[in-house]
C-alpha positions in Angstrom: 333.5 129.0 14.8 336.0 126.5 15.3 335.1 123.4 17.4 337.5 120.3 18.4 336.1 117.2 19.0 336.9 113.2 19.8 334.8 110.4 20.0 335.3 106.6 19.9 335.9 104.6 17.0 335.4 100.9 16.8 336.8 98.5 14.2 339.9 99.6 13.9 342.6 96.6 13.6 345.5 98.6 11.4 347.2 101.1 9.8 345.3 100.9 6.5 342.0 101.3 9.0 343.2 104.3 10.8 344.0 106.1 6.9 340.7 104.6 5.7 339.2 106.6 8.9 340.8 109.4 8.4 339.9 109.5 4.7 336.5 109.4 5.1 336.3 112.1 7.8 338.7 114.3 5.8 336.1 114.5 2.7 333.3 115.6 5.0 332.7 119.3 4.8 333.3 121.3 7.6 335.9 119.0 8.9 339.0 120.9 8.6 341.3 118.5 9.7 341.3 114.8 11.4 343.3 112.2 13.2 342.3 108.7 14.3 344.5 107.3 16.7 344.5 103.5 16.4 345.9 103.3 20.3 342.9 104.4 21.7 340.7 104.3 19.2 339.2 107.6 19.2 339.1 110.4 16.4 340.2 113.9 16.9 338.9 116.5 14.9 338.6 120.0 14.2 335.0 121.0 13.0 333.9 124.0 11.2 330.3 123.7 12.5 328.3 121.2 14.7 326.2 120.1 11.8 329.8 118.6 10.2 329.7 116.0 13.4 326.6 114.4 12.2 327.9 114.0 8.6 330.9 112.5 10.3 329.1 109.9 12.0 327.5 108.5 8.8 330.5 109.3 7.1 332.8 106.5 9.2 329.3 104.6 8.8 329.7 103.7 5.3 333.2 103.6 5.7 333.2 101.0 8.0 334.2 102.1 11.3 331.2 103.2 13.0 331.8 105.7 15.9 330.7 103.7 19.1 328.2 105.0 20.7 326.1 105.1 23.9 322.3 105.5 24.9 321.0 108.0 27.7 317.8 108.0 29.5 316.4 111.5 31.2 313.4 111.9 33.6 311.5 115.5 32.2 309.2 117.5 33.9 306.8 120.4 32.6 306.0 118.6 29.4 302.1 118.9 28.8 301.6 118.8 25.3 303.1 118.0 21.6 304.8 121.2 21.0 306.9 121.2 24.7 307.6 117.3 23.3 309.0 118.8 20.1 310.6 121.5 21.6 312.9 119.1 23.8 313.8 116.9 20.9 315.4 120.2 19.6 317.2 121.0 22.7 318.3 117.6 22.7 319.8 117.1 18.7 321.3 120.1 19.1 323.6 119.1 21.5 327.3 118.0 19.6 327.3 114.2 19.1 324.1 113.6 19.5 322.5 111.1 16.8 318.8 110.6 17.5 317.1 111.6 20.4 313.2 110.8 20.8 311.1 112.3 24.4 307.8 110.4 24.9 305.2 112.7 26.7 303.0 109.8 28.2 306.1 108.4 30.4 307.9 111.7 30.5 311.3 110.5 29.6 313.7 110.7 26.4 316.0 108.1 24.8 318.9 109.4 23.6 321.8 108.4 21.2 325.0 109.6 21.1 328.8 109.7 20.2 330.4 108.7 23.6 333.3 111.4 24.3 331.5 114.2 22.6 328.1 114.3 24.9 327.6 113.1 28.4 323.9 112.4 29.8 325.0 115.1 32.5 325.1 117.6 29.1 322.1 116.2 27.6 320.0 116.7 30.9 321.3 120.4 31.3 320.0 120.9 27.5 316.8 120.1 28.0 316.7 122.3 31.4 318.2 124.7 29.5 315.0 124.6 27.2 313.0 125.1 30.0 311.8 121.7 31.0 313.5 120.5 34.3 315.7 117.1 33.5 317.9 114.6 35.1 319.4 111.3 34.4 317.2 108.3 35.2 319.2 105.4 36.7 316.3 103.4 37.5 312.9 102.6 36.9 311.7 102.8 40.4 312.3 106.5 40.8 310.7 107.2 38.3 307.7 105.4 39.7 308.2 107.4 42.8 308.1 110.5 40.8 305.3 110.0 39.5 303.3 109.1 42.5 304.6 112.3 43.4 303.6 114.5 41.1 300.2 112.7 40.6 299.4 113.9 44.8 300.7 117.7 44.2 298.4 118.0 41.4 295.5 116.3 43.2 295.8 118.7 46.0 296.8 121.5 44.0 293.1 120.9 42.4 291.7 120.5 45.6 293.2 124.0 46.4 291.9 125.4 43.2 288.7 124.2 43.3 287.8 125.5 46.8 288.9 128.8 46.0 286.6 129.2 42.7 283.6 127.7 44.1 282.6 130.6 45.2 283.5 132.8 42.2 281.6 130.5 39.9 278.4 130.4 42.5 278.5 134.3 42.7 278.7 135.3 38.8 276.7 132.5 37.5 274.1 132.5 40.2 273.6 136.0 39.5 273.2 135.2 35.2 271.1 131.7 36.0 268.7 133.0 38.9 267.5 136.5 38.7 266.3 135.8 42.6 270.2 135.2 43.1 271.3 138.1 41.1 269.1 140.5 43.4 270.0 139.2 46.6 273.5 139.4 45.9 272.5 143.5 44.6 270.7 144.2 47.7 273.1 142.5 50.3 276.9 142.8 49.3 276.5 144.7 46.0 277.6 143.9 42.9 281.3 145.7 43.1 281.8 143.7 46.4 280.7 140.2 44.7 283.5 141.4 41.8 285.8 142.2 44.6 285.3 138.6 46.4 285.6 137.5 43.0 288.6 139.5 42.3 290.4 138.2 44.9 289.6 134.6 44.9 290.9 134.4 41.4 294.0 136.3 41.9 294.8 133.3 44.4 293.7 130.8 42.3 296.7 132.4 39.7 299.2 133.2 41.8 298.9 129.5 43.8 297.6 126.3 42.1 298.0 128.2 38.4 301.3 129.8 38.7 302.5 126.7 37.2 300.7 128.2 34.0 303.0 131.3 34.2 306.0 129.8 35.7 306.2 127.9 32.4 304.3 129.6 29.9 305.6 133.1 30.5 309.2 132.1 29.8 308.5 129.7 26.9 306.6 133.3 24.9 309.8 134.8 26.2 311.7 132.1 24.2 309.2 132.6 21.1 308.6 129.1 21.4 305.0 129.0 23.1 303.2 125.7 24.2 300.3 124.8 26.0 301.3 126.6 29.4 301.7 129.9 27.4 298.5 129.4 26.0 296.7 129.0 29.2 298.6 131.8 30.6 297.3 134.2 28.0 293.9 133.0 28.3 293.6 133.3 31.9 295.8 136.2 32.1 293.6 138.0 29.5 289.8 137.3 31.4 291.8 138.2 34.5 293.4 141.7 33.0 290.2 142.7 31.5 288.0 141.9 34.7 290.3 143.9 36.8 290.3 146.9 35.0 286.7 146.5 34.9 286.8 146.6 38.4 289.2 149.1 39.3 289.0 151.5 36.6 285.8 151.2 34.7 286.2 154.5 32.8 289.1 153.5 31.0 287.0 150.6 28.9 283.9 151.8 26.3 280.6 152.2 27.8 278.5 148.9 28.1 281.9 146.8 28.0 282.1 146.6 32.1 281.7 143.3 33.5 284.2 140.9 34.8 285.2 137.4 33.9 286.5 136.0 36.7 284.8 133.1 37.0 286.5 131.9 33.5 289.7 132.7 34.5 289.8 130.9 37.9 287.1 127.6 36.5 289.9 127.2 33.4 292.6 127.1 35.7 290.9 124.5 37.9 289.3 122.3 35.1 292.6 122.2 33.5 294.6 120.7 36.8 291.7 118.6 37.2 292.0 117.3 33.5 295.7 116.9 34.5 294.7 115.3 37.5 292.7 112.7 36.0 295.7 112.4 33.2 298.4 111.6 35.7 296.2 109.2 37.4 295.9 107.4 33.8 299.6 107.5 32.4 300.2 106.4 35.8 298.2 103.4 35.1 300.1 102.9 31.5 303.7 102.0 33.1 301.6 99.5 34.9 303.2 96.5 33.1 307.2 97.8 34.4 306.1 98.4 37.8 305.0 95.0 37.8 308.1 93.7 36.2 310.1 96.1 39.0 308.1 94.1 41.6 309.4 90.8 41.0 313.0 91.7 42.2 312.9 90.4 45.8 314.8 93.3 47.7 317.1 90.8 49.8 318.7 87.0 48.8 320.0 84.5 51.6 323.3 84.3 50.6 325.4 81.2 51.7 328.7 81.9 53.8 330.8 80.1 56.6 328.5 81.2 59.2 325.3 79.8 57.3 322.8 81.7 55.1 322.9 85.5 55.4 320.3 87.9 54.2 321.9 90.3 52.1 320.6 93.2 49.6 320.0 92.0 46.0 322.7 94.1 44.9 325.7 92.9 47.1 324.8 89.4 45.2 327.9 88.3 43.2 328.5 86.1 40.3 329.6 82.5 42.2 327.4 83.2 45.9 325.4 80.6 46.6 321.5 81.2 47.4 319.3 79.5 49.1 315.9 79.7 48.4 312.6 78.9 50.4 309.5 77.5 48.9 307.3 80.5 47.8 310.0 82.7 47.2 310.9 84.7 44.3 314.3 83.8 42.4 316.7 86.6 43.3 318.9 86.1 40.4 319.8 83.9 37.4 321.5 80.7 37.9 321.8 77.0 38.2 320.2 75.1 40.8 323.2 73.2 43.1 321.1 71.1 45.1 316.9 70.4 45.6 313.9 69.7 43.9 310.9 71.9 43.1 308.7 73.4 40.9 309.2 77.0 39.0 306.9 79.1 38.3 308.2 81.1 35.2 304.6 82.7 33.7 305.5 86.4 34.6 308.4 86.0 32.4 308.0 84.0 29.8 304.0 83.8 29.5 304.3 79.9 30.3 302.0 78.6 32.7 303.2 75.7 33.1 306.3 75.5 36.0 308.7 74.4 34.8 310.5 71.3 37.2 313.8 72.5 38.9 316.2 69.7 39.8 319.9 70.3 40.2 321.9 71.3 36.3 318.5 73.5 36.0 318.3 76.7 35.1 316.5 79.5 37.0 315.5 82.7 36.2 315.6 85.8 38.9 312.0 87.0 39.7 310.2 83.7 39.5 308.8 81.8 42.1 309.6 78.5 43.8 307.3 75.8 44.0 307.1 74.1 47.4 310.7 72.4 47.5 313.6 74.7 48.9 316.4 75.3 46.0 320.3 76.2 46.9 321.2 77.8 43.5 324.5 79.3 42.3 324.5 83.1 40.7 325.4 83.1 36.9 324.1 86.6 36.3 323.2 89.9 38.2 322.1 93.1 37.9 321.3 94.1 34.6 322.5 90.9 33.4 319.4 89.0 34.5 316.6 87.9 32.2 314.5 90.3 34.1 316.8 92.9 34.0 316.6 92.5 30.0 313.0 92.1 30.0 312.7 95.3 31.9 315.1 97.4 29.7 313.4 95.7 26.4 310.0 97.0 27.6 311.4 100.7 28.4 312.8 100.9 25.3 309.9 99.7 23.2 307.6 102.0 25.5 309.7 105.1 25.2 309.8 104.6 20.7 308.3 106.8 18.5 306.7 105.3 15.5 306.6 106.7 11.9 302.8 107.7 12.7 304.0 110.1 15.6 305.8 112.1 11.9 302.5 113.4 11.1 301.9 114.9 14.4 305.0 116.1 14.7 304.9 118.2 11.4 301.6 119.5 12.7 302.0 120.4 16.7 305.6 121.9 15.1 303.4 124.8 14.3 300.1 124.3 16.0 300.7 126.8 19.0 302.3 129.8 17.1 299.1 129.5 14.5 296.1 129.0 17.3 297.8 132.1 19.0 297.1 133.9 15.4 294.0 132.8 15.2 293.2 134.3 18.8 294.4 137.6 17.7 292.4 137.5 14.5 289.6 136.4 16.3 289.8 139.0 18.7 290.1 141.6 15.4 287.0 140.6 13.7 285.4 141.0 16.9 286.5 144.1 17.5 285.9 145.4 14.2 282.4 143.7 13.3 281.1 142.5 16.2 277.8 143.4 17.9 277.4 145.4 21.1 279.9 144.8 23.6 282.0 144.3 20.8 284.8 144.1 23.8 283.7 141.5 25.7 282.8 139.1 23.1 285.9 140.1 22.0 287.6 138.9 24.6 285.2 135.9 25.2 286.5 134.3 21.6 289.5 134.9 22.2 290.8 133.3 25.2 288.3 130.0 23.8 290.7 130.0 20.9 293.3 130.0 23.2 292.0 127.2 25.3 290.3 125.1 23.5 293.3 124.3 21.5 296.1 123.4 23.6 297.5 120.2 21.8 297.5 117.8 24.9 295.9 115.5 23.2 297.9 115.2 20.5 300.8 114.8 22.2 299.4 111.7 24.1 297.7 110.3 21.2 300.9 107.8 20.5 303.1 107.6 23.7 300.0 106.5 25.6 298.7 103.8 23.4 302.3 102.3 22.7 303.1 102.2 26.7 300.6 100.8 27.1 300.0 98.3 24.3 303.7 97.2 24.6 303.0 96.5 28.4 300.1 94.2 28.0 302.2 92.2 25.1 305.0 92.0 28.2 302.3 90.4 30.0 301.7 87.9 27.7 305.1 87.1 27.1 306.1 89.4 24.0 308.5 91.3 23.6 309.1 94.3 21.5 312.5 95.0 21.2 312.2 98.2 18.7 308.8 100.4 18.8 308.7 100.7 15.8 308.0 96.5 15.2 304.6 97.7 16.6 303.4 99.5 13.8 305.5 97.5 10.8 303.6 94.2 12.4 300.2 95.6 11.3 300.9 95.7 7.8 302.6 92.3 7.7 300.5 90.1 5.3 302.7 86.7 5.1 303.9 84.9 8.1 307.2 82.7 7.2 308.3 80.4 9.5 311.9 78.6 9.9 310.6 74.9 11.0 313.3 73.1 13.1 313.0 74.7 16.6 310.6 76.5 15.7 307.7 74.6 14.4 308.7 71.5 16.0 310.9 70.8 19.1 314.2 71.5 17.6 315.4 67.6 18.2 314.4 64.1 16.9 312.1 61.6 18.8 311.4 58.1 18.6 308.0 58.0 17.0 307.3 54.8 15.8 308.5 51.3 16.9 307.1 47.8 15.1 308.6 44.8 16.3 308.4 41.4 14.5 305.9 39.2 16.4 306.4 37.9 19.5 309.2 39.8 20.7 309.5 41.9 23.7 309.3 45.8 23.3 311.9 47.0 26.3 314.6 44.0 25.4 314.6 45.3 21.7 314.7 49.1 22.4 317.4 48.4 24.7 319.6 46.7 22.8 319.1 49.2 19.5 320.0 51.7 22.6 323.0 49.9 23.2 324.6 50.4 19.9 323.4 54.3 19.2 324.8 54.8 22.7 328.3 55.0 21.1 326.7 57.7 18.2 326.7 61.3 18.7 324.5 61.2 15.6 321.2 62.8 17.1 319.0 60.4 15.6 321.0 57.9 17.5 320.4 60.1 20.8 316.7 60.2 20.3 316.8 56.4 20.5 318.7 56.3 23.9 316.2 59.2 25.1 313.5 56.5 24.5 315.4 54.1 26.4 316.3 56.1 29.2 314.0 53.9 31.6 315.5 50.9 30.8 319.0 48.7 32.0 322.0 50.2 30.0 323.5 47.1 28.3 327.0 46.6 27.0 328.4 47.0 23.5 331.6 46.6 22.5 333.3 46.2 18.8 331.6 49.0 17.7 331.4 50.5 13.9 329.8 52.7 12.6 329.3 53.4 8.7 329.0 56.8 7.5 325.3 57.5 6.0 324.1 53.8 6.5 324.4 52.7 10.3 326.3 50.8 12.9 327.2 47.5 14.3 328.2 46.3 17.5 327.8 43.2 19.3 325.4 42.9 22.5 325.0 40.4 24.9 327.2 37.8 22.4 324.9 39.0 19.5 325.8 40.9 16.4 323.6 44.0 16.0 323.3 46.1 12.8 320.9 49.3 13.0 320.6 51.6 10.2 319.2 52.5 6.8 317.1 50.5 4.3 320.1 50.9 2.0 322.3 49.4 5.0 320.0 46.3 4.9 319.8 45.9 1.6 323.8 46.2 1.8 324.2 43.1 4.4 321.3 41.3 2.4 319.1 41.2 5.3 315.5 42.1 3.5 313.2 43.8 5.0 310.1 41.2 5.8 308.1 43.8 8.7 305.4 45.3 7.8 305.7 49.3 9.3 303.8 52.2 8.2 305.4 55.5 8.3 304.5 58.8 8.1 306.3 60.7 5.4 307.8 63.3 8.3 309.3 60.0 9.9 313.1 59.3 9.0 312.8 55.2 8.8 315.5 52.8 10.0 315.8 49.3 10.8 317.6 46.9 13.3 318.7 43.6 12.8 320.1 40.8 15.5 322.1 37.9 13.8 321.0 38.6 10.2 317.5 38.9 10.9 315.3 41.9 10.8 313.6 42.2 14.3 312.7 45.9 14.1 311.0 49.4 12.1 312.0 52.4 13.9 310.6 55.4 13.0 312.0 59.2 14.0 311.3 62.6 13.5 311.1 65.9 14.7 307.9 66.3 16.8 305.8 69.2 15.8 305.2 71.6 18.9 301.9 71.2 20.6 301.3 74.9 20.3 301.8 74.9 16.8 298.8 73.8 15.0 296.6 76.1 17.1 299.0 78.9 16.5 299.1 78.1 12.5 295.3 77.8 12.7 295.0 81.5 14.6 297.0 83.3 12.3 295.2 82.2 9.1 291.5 83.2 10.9 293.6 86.4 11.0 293.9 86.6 7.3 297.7 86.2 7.1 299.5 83.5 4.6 301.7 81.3 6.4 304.8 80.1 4.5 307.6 77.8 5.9 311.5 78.0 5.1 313.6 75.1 6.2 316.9 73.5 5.1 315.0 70.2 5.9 314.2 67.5 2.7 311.3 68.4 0.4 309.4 65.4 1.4 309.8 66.0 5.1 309.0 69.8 4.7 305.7 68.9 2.6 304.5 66.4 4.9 304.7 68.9 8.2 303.5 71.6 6.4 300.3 69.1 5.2 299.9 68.4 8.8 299.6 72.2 10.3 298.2 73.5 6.6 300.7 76.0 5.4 300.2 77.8 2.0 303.8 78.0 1.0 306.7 75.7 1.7 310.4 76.4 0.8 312.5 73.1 1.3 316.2 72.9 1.2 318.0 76.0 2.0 321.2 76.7 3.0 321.2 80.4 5.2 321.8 82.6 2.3 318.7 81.0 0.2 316.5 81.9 3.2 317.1 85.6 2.9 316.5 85.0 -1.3 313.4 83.0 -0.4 312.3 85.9 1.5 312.7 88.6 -1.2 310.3 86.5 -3.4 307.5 85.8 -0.6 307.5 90.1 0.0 306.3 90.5 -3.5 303.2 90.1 -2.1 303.2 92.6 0.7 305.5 92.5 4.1 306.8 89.8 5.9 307.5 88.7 9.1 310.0 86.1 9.9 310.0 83.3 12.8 313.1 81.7 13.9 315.1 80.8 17.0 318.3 79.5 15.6 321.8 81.3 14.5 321.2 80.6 10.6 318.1 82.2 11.2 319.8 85.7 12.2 320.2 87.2 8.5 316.7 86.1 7.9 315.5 87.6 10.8 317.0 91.2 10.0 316.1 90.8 6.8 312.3 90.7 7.2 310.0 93.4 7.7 309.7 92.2 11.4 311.9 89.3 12.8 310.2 87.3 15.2 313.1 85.4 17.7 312.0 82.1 19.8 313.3 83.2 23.4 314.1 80.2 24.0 316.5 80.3 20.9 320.0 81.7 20.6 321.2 85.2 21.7 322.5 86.1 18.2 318.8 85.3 16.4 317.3 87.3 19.7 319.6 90.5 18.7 318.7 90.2 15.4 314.7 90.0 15.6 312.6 93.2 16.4 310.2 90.8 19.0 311.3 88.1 21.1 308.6 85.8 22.1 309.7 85.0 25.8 308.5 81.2 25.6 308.8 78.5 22.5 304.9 78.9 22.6 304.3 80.3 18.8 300.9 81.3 20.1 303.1 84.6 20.7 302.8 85.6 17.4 299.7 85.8 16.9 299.0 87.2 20.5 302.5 90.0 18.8 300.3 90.5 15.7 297.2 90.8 17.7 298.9 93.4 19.9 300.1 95.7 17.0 296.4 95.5 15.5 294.5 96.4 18.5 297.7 99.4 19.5 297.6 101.4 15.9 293.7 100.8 15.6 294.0 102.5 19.1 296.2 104.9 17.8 294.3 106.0 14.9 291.1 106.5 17.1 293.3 108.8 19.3 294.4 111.0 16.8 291.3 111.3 14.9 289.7 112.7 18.4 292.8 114.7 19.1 292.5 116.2 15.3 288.8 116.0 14.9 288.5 117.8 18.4 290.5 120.5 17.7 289.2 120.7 13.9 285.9 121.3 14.7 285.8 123.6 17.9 288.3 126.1 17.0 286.0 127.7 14.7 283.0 127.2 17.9 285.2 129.0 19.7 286.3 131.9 16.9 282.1 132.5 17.5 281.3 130.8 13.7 277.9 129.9 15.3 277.0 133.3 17.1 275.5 134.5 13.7 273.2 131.7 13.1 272.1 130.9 16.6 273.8 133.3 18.7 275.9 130.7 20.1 279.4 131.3 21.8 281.2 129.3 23.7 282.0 130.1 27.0 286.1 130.1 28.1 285.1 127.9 31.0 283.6 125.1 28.6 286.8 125.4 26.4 288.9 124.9 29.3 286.4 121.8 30.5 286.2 120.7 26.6 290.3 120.7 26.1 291.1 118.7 29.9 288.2 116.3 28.8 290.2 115.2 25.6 293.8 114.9 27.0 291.6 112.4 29.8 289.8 110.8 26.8 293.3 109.9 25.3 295.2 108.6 27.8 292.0 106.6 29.2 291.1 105.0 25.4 294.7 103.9 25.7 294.5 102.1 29.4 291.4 99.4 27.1 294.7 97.9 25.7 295.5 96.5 29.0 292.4 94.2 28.2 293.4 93.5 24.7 
């Protein structure tokens, strides 16, 4: 079947690109014909099958004009376990234009990626209802919050339901095995057939109210042959049911000694199960913790100045240009720069900084902080989901909703988990039948609908999402973020930490550091006239001289001149000034009779009034206070720490003597960074630590790119984890965060595996031979809710880590 279909092209800038274009989707099979329109840069093409879109895609890929493309995000209900995860994920690929597509079962939401003009997120959505899990297009965060508070209070009273009505079926069947007393009242009173009846129709509403979910989306997913853990349930219950009401009603029609009623299992497995949901609600509630926080910094209202005076308007009729006033203890509606006032910001909840920083006017403030106690009138430089917070917010999402390469493994196995349980119940239910002691029937039936319970994959299916919605939550807390999920995992295995220096392991800009003055002479008359003559350099070693005179009386200098890689001149106050190099000394034969001691990350320079030396000056780039701590953490963790600068050998050696880094790589240009790289991951994987734009290559390059937030947006789009403040005790606290998430991980799959592993067989009846042993439907049903609550509350530990 024939299909036309146009999408959007990007990099097209001529004729020879629109017949590259077309070239490349013409030798893609199934594409029977194509034209690229350079106009509107789209494609139009006529397809074979679906499958040739895909190979289109990577086919203007490699050819250099990637199809653009767009990201969705879709709210899902009715997903409870790995397989309905998997089964979405299908519903979702298949859908034309669609490049990736990944549905995480602990937030209930997808991510998907695809070829704007072919798809829509309107199409996307129906798909997945289509598959039989009800979707729509999330547009916000807070709904989904809503949503979830929601759902969390149907289910609590929908157990509440379900647990009233099978109180009494579980006292009246196993009262009557556990008390022999019990069992004869109830024969002498009501009668047995009576107590069934009750029983009968107690459990009938259990199934038809509070577990109709099981049926409403179990019976169409057999229907579908594509069974999950609602089908599952449904047969299980629907089975103990079946049997104990033709038990009840027509007892001749089943062998003699095979008439007694299971009820009870059928209406406690129902209620155990929404329970176990109940209690797993309440906890993936708890794992989106760190975004509703983030969602609760964005006041609802800003005071908007206008002719009238300051108006309170919603946050989102706030423009780029209005000008806000803000009252001490409020929160920062958006980002800007403070117009007028002086106060105190505290930034923490975004960048981890605990410090506030000091906002005077020229500052700038980030939406969702809080003011000090000095009022601010600040002027809107970005709203909506241009903000900071904004960012944070959708940085967080993303990194919550990722599926790592672990989650490959369960996917392979929950792909055909449900269709081989249901085997084993049926072969379990043979072997019974066909070997197994008087009432062969009931015990049958007994193993059978355990198989069927017992191994619902819930757990599996939370065993990832959970932990890395949570783990990526807590690192937003502390200031980290994880751009891509998958940095979560990658970071675990990293074994060398490389770090750019300037900007990153120091401040990023020169200081005065050292000052000797030849005896007798006054410390602030010298430094300001040295200030005087770098105050007409741009050279920044000349600006971190005037920084350090900032306090003191700007003098005059006129006849400047400076000369290029020795120093300057000027007269001041009537004298002639020279400031520069040894080698500029030695030039104007001035020798250098002061004694100074500097250290060998100090760049040294001189100054000289009227021929005569009257000053050492020492600068350099100050190492970040956080750094040696940070260093120091990082190699208690076991990591090698290597440093890659453009700076001079010398300079390079002596920092990385002070903080005691293992490997040092001095004197690179950009492109010898990514080289130095390649050599230091001979040893294992790498992460990479930088904040400036020659850092960007290096920071794709490595296993994991680590961006200073405080750096440059191009080295932040580059990096896989953006440490929100310039405190490197962020990577550690990142590679912390990975370890404790994946060791987290792996104890959650090893109980969602080892769980199922070992009572499956239990539940086929493997120990009724030895010790007569079987285990009872309404433990299986108890035994699987347990471990989906296990899971999800194993995961919520991370929020301590």
């Amino acid at each position: 079947m024939s299909h036309t279909v146009t999408f959007s092209v990007t990099g097209l800038h001529c004729a020879s690109c629109v017949g590259r274009a077309e070239a490349a989707l013409a030798a893609v099979p199934g594409v029977t014909s194509a034209q690229v329109n350079l106009a509107s840069e789209t494609a139009h093409m006529q397809v074979a099958g679906l499958d040739a879109i895909q190979a289109a895609h990577a086919a203007l890929e490699t050819a250099g004009y990637p199809a653009a493309t767009s990201q969705a995000k879709l709210t899902i209900t009715g997903l409870h376990c790995a397989s309905c995860v998997g089964r979405a994920e299908i519903a979702l690929r298949a859908v034309p234009g669609v490049t990736q597509a990944s549905v995480n079962l602990a937030s209930e939401t997808a991510q998907v990626t695809y070829a704007e003009g072919v798809a829509t997120p309107a199409q996307l959505a129906q798909a997945v209802t289509d598959a039989g899990y009800a979707a729509e297009v999330a547009n916000d965060a807070i709904p989904q919050i809503d949503r979830k508070a929601a759902e969390s209070t149907a289910l609590q009273r929908a157990t509440l339901i379900a647990g009233i009505l099978t109180l009494p079926v579980f006292i009246l069947e196993m009262g009557s095995h556990l008390s022999p007393a019990f069992h004869h009242w109830i024969h002498t009173t009501i009668g047995m057939r009576t107590s069934w009846f009750i029983q009968f129709v107690l459990t009938t509403a259990v199934l038809a109210g509070p577990g109709s979910v099981f049926f409403r989306l179990g019976v169409p997913s057999l229907l579908r042959g594509a069974p999950e853990m609602n089908a599952l349930v449904a047969l299980g219950t629907a089975s103990a049911w079946g049997f104990s009401t033709v038990a009840l009603f027509a007892p001749s029609v089943l062998p003699e000694g095979t008439q007694a009623v299971y009820f009870e299992a059928a209406a406690v497995i129902c209620t155990l199960i929404l329970l176990g949901r109940t209690l797993e609600a309440r906890a993936k509630g708890r794992t989106g913790a760190a975004i509703t926080r983030l969602i609760g910094l964005r006041p609802a209202t800003a005071r908007v100045e206008t002719d009238a005076g300051p108006v309170e308007r919603p946050l989102a009729d706030v423009i780029v240009g209005d000008h806000l006033h803000i009252r001490p203890g409020e929160r920062v509606p958006v980002d800007g720069i403070v117009v007028s006032g002086d106060s105190f910001v505290d930034q923490s909840m975004i960048s981890g900084e605990p410090v506030p920083v000091h906002a005077t006017p020229g500052a700038q403030v980030i939406g969702g902080t809080v003011n000090g106690t000095g009022a601010l009138v600040m002027e809107a430089r970005a709203v909506g989901r241009d903000t900071v917070l904004a960012q944070v917010i959708d940085m967080v999402q993303t990194a919550q909703g990722a599926k790592l390469p672990v989650q490959a493994l369960v996917d392979r196995v929950t792909g055909v988990f449900v269709p081989v349980v249901m085997g084993l119940a049926a072969l379990t239910v043979w072997i019974w039948l066909m070997f197994g002691p008087d009432p062969a029937l009931g015990l049958a039936l007994v193993s059978g609908v355990s198989v069927l319970i017992i191994a619902c994959p819930c757990a599996m299916g939370l065993a990832t999402p959970t932990s890395i919605m949570v783990g990526s939550g807590r690192a937003a807390d502390l200031g980290v973020l994880f751009r891509k999920g998958e940095a979560l995992q990658r970071l675990e295995t990293v074994k060398t930490i490389a770090f750019d220096k300037t900007g990153t392991l120091t401040e990023g800009r020169p200081e005065l550091t050292t000052l000797t003055l030849r005896e007798g002479l006054d410390r602030g008359a010298i430094l300001a006239q040295i200030a005087a003559v770098e105050s007409q350099s741009e050279h920044p070693i000349a600006q971190a001289i005037c920084r350090a005179a900032d306090d003191l009386p700007l003098l005059g200098a006129t006849e400047f001149k400076a000369t290029p890689g020795m120093g300057a001149s000027a007269l001041v106050d009537g004298k002639t000034m020279h400031v520069g190099a040894a080698r500029f000394m030695a030039e104007l034969g001035i020798p250098l009779d002061i004694d100074a001691q500097f250290s060998p990350a100090e760049t040294p320079l001189y100054a000289a009034i009227d021929g005569q030396l009257v000053a050492a000056i020492g600068v350099s780039d100050r190492i970040k206070d956080s750094t040696p701590a940070a260093i120091a953490s990082l190699r208690a963790m076991g990591l090698r720490v290597a440093m890659i600068t453009g700076d001079a050998a010398s300079t390079a050696d002596a920092v990385a003597a002070t903080l005691g880094i293992d490997t040092v790589v001095s004197e690179c240009l950009p492109a010898d960074k990514t080289a130095a790289l390649e050599r230091l991951r001979a040893d294992g994987p790498l992460a990479f630590v930088g904040d400036g734009i020659n850092d960007a290559p290096a920071l794709a390059l490595a296993d994991v790119g680590l961006a200073i937030g405080t750096g440059t947006d191009i080295a932040m789009e580059a990096a896989d984890v953006v440490l929100m403040s310039g405190d490197l005790g962020g990577v550690a606290r990142a590679v912390a965060i990975s370890r404790a998430t994946m060791r987290n991980i792996r104890q959650n799959l090893f109980w969602a595996f080892a769980y199922n592993t070992a009572l499956i067989p239990v539940a086929m009846g493997a120990l009724y031979p030895v010790w007569g042993v079987m285990l009872s439907p309404m433990l299986a049903g108890g035994a699987m809710a347990l471990s989906s609550v296990f899971v999800a509350t194993n995961a919520l530990r991370l929020r301590r880590a």
